[in-house]
Each structure stands twice: as structure tokens, then as C-alpha cells.
C-alpha positions as CSV (number, residue, x, y, z in Angstrom):
1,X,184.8,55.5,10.7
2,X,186.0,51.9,9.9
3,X,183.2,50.2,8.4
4,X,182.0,47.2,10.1
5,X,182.8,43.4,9.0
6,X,180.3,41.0,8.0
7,X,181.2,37.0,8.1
8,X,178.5,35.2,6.8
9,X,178.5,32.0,9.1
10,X,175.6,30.0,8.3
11,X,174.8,30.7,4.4
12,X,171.9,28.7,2.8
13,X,173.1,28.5,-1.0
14,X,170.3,28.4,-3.6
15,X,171.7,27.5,-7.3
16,X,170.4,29.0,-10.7
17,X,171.6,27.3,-13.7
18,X,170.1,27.5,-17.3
19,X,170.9,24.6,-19.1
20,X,172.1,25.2,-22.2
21,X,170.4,23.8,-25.9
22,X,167.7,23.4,-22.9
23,X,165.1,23.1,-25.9
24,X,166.9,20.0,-27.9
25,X,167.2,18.7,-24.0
26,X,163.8,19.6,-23.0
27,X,161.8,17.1,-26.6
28,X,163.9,14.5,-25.6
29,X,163.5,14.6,-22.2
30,X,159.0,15.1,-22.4
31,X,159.0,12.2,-25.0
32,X,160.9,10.0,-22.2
33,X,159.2,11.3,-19.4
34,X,155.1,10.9,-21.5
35,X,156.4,6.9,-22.5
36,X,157.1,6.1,-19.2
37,X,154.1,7.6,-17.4
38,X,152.0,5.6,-19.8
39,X,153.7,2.3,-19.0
40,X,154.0,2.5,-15.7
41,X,152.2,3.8,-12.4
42,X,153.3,6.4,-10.2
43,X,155.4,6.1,-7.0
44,X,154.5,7.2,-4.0
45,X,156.4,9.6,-2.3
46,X,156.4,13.2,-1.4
47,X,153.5,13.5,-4.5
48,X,150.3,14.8,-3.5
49,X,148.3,14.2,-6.9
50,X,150.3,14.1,-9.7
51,X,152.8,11.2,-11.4
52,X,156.5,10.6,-9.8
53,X,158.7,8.2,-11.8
54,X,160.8,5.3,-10.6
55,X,164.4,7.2,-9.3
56,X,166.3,5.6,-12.1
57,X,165.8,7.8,-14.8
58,X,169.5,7.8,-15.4
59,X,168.4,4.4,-16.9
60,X,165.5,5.2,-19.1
61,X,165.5,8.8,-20.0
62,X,168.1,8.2,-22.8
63,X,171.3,10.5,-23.8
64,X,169.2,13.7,-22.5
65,X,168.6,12.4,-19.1
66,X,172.7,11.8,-19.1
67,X,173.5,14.9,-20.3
68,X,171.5,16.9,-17.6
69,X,172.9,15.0,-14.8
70,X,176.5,15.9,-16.1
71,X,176.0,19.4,-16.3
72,X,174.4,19.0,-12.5
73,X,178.1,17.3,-11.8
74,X,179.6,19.9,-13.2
75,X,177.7,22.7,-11.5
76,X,178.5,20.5,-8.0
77,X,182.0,20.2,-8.7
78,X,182.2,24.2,-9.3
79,X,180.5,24.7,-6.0
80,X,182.3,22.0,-3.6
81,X,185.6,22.3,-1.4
82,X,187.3,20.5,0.7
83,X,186.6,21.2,4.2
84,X,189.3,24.0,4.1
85,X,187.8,25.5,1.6
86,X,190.3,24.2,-1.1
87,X,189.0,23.8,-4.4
88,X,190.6,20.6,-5.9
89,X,191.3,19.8,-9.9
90,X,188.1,18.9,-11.3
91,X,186.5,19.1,-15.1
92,X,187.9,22.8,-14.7
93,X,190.9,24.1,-13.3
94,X,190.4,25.1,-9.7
95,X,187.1,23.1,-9.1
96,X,187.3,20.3,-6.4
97,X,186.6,16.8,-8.1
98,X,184.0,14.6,-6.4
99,X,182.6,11.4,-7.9
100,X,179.0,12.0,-7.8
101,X,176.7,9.2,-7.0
102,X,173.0,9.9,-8.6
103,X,170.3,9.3,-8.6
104,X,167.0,11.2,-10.7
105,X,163.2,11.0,-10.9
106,X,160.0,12.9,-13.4
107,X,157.8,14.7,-12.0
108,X,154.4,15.6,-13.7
109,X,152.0,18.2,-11.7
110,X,148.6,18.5,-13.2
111,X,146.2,20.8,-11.4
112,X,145.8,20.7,-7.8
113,X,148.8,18.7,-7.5
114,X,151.6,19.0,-5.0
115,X,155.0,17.6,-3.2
116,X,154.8,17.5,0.7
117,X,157.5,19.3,2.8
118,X,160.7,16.9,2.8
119,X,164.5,16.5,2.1
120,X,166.5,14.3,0.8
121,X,168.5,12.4,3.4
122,X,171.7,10.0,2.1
123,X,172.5,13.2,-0.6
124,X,175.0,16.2,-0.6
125,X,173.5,18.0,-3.3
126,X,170.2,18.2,-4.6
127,X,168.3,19.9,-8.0
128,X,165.1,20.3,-10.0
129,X,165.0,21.0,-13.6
130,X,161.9,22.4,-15.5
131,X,161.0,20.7,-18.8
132,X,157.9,22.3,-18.7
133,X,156.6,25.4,-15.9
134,X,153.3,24.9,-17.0
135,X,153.1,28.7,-17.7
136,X,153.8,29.6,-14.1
137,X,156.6,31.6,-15.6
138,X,154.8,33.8,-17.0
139,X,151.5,33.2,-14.6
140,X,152.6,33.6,-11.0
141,X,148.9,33.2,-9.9
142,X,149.2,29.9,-11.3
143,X,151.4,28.5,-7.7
144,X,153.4,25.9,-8.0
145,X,156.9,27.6,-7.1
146,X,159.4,25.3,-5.4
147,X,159.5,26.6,-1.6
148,X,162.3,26.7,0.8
149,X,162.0,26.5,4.6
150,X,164.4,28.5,6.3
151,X,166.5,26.3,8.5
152,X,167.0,28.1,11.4
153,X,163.1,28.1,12.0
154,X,160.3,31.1,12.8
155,X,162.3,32.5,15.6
156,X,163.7,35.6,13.7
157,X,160.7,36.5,12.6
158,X,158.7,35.9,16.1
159,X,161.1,38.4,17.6
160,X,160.8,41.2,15.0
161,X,159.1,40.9,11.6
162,X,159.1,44.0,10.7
163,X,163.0,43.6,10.6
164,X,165.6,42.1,8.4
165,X,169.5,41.9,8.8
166,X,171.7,43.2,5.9
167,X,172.2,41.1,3.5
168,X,170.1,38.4,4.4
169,X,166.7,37.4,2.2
170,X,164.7,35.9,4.9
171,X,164.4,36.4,8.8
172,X,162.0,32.6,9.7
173,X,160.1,33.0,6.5
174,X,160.2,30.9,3.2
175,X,161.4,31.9,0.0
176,X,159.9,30.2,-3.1
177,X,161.2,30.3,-6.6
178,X,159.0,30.2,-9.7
179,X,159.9,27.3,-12.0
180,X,161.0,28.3,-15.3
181,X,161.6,26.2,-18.7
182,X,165.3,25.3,-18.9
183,X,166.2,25.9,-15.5
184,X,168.1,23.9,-12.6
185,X,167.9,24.4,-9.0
186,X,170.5,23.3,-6.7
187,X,170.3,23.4,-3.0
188,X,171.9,21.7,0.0
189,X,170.2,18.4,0.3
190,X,169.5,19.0,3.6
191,X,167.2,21.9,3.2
192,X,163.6,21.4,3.8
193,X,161.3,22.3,0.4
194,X,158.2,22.0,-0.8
195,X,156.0,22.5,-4.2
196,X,152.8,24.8,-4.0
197,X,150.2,23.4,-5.6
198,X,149.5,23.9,-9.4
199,X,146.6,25.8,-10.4
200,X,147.1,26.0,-14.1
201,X,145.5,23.6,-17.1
202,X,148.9,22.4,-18.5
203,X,151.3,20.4,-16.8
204,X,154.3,20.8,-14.6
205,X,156.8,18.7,-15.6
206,X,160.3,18.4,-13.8
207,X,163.1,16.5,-13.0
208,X,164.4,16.0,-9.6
209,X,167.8,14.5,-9.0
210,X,170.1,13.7,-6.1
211,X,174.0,13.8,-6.0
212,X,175.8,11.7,-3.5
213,X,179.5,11.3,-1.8
């Protein structure tokens, strides 16, 4: 019997990256982030509790800071095509070259804190990186994974829930992923995300960062 073919239309990419020499990154990048929470007061944004930097950490998080964001344009490039699905000639052969526009923020989640639901209009790609998970890692009764809203809503899971279709993680439910030290998250920019709120005694420290056409 000819076995049947599947065409994933409407995928919903979710990135893993670990950085690498994420440690040497991740001193340089906490000494930054601790300095400028101590000079200056927190912006208010999606942050329910918590401190959230200025978005121009490009500017004040020093060499580290750069050196994240190209490894972010580097994992973009890898992932982006032209709307053929042609990969261009990028850093690497066969990767499509796009000059990133960025932009990147600190996060620090103490406990109780939070990030509303949002996304982050005007961007292509978006990502967190995890200085610190706050020993959620290891904890995962400690909350605060980053969580994914699945865009094409609850109706799946209205209509069967006891069902899934091969292949496919989520039916109308959401998907979180635990932070973890060293690691970057990229996802669609237009994806709608949230962060659970942190029940641990350390802090959650990330970075978030935007990458633009």
C-alpha cells in the first residue's frame, strides 16, 4: 500500500541553540546586565515584577552583548530563504544573507515575577538567551518556562482533545520550554509568548533580542 504524503503547510519553527564559550559570555554579560540595573530604573513593558532594560543593550553590554547577537545573525541567516525557498550566499555557503536590524533588552525575574502574553511586531525573528535559569533547569517546579501560544487558537483541541495529528506537538494547547543556562531561543516574531512566573529564590536573568528586515 503507498504510504500516504504529509506536506507540512503551516509549521511554527521553535529554535534551540547553545551558545558556545556560553560561560566566558555569560560573566561578562551578568556584570553588564547587575551595573545597569543599579544605575538605572526598569522599563515598562510586558514585565510583571521584575527589571527590563533599555532595548539598546547592543550599546552598553560590551563585546559579549555583540558577540551573542552575531551568533543570533548567524543562526537567522541559516534559517531564512527567499520566498522560493532559495537559500542565498550568506556567512556560510548556501545560507541566504539578510542584514539584520537589532535590537536587545535584560531581563531579570526575581520571585513572583513575570512577562505578559505579547509579540513583537516590526521584527522577523525573535530570541531569548539565558544567562542565568535560576535553577529552573534543574527545578521544573520552580515555573518560569517561556510559553508559546499556538497560533491557530483552541479550536483543535475544542473539537477532540483526546486527539493529536502525526507529527504535530500541539492540537490548541501551549507548549513551554524550560530556560536553560547558555541557551537561545528563536521563534517567528510573530508568535504569541509568555513567561510563567518565577517561584525560585535566585534570579532569572535573560536576554531578549529582536532581528529586523
Amino acid at each position: 500500500m503507498q504510504q500516504p504524503q504529509i506536506v507540512p503547510l503551516f509549521p511554527t519553527p521553535i529554535v534551540l541553540f547553545e551558545v558556545p564559550d556560553a560561560s566566558r559570555l555569560n560573566a561578562e554579560l551578568r556584570k553588564a546586565i547587575e551595573e545597569r540595573e543599579r544605575s538605572q530604573p526598569t522599563a515598562e513593558k510586558t514585565n510583571r515584577g521584575g527589571w527590563q532594560s533599555s532595548w539598546d543593550m547592543d550599546r552598553w553590554g560590551g563585546p559579549a552583548a555583540i558577540q551573542l547577537l552575531a551568533y543570533a545573525r548567524n543562526v537567522a541567516n541559516r534559517l531564512t530563504t527567499d520566498t522560493k525557498g532559495v537559500a542565498g550566499q550568506g556567512p556560510y555557503p548556501g545560507y541566504f544573507a539578510v542584514t539584520w536590524i537589532a535590537n536587545m533588552w535584560a531581563n531579570v525575574n526575581r520571585s513572583g515575577d513575570a512577562n505578559d502574553l505579547h509579540s513583537h511586531p516590526g521584527a522577523f525573528w525573535s530570541g531569548v538567551y539565558y544567562v542565568d535559569d535560576g535553577g529552573i533547569d534543574a527545578d521544573p517546579t520552580l515555573g518560569g518556562e517561556l510559553e508559546f501560544i499556538d497560533p491557530r487558537g483552541p479550536l483543535p483541541v475544542m473539537n477532540a482533545p483526546h486527539l493529536r495529528i502525526a507529527g504535530t506537538m500541539t492540537a490548541g494547547t501551549t507548549e513551554r520550554f524550560r530556560p536553560k543556562v547558555g541557551r537561545l531561543v528563536m521563534f517567528p516574531s510573530w508568535v504569541l509568548h509568555q513567561v510563567r512566573p518565577y517561584r525560585g529564590t535566585a534570579e532569572r536573568v535573560s536576554i531578549a533580542l529582536n532581528l529586523a528586515a
